[in-house]
Kinemage of the C-alpha trace (Angstrom):
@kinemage 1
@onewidth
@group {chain A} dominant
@subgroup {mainchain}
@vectorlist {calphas} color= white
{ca unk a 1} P -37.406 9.749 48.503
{ca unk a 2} L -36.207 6.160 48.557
{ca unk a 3} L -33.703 4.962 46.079
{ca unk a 4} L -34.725 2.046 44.660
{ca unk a 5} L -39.195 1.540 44.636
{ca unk a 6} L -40.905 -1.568 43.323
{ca unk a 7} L -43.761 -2.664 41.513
{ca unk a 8} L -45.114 -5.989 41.088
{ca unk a 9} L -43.402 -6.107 37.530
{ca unk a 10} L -41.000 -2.988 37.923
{ca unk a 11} L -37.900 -1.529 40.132
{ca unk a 12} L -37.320 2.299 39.949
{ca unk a 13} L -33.683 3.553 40.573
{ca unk a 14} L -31.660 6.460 40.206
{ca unk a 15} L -29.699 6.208 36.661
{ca unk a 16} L -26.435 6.167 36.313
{ca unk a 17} L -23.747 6.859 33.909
{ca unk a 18} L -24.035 3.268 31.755
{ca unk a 19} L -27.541 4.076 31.194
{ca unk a 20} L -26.504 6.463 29.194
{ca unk a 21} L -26.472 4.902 25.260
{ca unk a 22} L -30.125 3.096 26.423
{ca unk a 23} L -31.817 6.618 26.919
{ca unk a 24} L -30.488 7.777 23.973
{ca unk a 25} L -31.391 5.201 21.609
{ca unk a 26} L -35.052 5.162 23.805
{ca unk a 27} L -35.794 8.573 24.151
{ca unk a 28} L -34.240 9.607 20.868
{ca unk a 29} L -36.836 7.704 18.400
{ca unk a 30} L -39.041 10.281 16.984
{ca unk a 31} L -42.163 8.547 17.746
{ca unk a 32} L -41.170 9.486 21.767
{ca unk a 33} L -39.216 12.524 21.378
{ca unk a 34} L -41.874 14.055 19.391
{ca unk a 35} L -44.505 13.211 22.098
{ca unk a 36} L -41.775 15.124 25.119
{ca unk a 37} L -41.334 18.939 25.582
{ca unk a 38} L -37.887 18.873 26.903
{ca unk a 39} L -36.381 15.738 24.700
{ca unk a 40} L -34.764 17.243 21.312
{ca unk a 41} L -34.295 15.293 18.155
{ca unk a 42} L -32.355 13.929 16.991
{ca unk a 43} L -30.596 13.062 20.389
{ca unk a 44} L -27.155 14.113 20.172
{ca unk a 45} L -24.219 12.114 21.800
{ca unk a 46} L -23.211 13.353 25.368
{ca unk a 47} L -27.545 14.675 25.957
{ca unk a 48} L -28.007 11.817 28.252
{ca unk a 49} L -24.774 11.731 29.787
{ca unk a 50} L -24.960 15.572 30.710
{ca unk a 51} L -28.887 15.023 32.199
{ca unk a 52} L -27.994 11.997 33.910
{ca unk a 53} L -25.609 14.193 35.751
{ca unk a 54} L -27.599 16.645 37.235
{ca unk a 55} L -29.864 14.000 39.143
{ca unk a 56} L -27.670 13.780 42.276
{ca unk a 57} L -27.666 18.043 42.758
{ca unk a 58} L -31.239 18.065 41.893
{ca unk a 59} L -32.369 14.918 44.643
{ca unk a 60} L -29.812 16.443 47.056
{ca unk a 61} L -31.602 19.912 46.727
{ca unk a 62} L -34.602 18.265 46.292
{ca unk a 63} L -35.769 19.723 43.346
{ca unk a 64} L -35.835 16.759 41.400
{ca unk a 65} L -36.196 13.056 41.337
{ca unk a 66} L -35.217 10.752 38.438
{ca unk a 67} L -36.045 7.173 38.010
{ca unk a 68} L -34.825 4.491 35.197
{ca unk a 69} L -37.771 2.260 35.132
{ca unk a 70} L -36.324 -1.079 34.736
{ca unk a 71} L -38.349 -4.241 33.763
{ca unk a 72} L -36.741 -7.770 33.755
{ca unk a 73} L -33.435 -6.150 34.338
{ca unk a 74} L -33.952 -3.749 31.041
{ca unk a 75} L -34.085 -0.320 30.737
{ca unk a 76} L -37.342 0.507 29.688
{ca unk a 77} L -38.075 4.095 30.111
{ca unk a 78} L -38.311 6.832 33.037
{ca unk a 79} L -40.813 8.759 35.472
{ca unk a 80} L -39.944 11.894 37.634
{ca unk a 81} L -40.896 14.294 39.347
{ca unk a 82} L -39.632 18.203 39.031
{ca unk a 83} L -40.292 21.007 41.460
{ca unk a 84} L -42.743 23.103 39.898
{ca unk a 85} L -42.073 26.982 39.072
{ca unk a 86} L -45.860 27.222 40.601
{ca unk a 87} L -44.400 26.914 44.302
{ca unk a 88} L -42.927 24.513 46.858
{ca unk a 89} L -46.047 22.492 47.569
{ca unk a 90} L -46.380 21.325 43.981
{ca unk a 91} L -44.147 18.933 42.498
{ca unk a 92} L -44.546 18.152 38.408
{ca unk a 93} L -44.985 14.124 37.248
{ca unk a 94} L -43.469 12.998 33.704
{ca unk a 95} L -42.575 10.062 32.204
{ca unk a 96} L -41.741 8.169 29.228
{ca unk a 97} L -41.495 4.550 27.907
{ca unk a 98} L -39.604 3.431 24.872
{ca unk a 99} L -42.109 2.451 22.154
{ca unk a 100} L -41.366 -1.264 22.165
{ca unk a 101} L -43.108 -1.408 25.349
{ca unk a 102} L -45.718 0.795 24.759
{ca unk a 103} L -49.536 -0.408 25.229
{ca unk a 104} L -48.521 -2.672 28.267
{ca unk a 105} L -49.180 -0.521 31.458
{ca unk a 106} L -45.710 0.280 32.112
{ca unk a 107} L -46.275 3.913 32.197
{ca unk a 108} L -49.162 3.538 34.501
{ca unk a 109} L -47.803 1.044 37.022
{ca unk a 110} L -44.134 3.154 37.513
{ca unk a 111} L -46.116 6.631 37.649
{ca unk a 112} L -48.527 5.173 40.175
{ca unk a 113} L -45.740 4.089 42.077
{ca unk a 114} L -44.387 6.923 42.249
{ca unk a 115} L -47.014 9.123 42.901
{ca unk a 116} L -47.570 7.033 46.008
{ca unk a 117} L -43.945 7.861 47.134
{ca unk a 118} L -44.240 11.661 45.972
{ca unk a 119} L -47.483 12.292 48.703
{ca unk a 120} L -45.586 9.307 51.315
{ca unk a 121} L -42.445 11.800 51.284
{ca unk a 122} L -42.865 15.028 50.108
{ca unk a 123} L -44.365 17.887 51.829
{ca unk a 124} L -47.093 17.994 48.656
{ca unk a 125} L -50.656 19.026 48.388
{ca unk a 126} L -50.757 18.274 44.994
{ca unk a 127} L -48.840 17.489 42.011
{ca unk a 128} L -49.307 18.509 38.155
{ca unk a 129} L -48.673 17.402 34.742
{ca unk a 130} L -49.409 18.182 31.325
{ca unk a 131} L -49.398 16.221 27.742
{ca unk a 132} L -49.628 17.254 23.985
{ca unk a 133} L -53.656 17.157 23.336
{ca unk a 134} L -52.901 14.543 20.596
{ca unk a 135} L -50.880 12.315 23.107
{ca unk a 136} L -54.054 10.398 24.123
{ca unk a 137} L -52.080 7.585 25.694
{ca unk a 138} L -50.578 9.680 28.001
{ca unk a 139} L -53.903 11.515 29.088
{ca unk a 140} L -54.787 7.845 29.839
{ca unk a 141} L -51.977 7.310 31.761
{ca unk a 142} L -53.007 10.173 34.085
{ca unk a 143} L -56.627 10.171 34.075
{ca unk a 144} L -55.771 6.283 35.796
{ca unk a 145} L -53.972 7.492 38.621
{ca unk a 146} L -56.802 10.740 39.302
{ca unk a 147} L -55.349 13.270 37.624
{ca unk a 148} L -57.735 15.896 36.263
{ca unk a 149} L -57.759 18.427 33.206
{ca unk a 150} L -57.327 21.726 34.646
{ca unk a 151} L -56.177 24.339 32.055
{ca unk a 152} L -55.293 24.130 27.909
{ca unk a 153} L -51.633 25.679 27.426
{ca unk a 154} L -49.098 25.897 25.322
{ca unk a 155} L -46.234 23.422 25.563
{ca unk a 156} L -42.609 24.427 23.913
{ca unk a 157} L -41.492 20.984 22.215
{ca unk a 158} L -37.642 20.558 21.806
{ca unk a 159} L -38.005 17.500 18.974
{ca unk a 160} L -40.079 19.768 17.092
{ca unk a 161} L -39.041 23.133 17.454
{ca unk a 162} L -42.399 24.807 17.815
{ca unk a 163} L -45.190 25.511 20.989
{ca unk a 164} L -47.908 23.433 20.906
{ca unk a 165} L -51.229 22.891 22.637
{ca unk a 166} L -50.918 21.460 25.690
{ca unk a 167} L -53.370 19.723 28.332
{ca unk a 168} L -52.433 20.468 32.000
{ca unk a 169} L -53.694 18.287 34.834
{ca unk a 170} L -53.466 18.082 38.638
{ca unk a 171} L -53.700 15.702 40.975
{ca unk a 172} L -54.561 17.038 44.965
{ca unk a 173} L -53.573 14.590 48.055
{ca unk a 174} L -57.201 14.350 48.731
{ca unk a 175} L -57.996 12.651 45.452
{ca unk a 176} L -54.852 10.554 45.788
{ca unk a 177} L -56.299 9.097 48.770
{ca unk a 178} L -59.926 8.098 46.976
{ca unk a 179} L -57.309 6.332 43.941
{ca unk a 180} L -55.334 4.255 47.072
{ca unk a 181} L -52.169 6.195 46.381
{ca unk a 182} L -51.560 7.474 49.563
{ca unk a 183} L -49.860 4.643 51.992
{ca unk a 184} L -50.027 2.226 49.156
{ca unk a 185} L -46.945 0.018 48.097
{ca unk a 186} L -44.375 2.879 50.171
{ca unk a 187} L -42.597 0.635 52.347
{ca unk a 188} L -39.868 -0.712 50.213
């Protein structure tokens, strides 16, 4: 996986350390905690420091791949991918955007990205992901780049301390290439 991918509006890079105080304040407003399984609330000093840490072990065992999505030179929000507990073909997409910047395709446009990059350089047949049922923006989101409802579950949310029901979706190569993610936008 490259380190640095671009959008028309938007560069993805690795995080680092300074980053740090942005995702907290970001990812620690209720209104996007509350919509994230593995974000707590509130988000205690030294969270993001500690996750940001684990990116390079988890890219160098690639298990893992963390992005800062950065618009106009501001940290905006993120979009990964996780190596799913279902096997090693199968890689898992999230994402989030802080709420100022909600509503303006930002979500769509980094996760499209890097969807393209997950089936340019990963060993993939197909790659998951799942929202709350009453995060409609984020079924959106996924439904955009092909994704399709597969199973209802229930998803363990950290911000509000209780499993809820969950929407899981997947997203095989060979509908990748019908949604032009497949050699799309990969050379950069």
């Amino acid at each position: 996986m490259q380190d640095v991918l671009r959008t028309d509006r938007l560069v993805l890079r690795h995080f680092n350390l300074d980053d740090a105080p942005r995702v907290q304040a970001l990812a620690g407003n209720w209104k996007v905690a509350s919509m994230l399984a593995r974000v707590p609330y509130p988000y205690k000093d030294g969270l993001a420091e500690q996750w940001i840490a684990t990116h390079g072990a988890r890219r160098a065992a690639q298990q893992g791949y963390a992005y800062a999505i950065d618009r106009n030179g501001e940290l905006v929000g993120s979009v990964g991918l996780d190596a799913s507990d279902e096997g090693g073909d199968t890689f898992e997409l999230g994402y989030w955007i802080g709420e100022e910047w909600w509503s303006l395709g930002i979500a769509t446009e980094a996760a499209k990205r890097l969807v393209a990059e997950a089936f340019a350089r990963l060993p993939v047949e197909r790659l998951t992901a799942g929202h709350f049922v009453e995060n409609h923006a984020s079924g959106r989101v996924l439904t955009k780049l092909g994704f399709r409802y597969i199973a209802e579950n229930e998803i363990w949310s950290e911000a509000r301390r209780a499993k809820l029901r969950g929407l899981r979706m997947e997203l095989p190569r060979a509908r990748a290439a019908t949604h032009n993610l497949l050699a799309s936008e990969t050379t950069e």
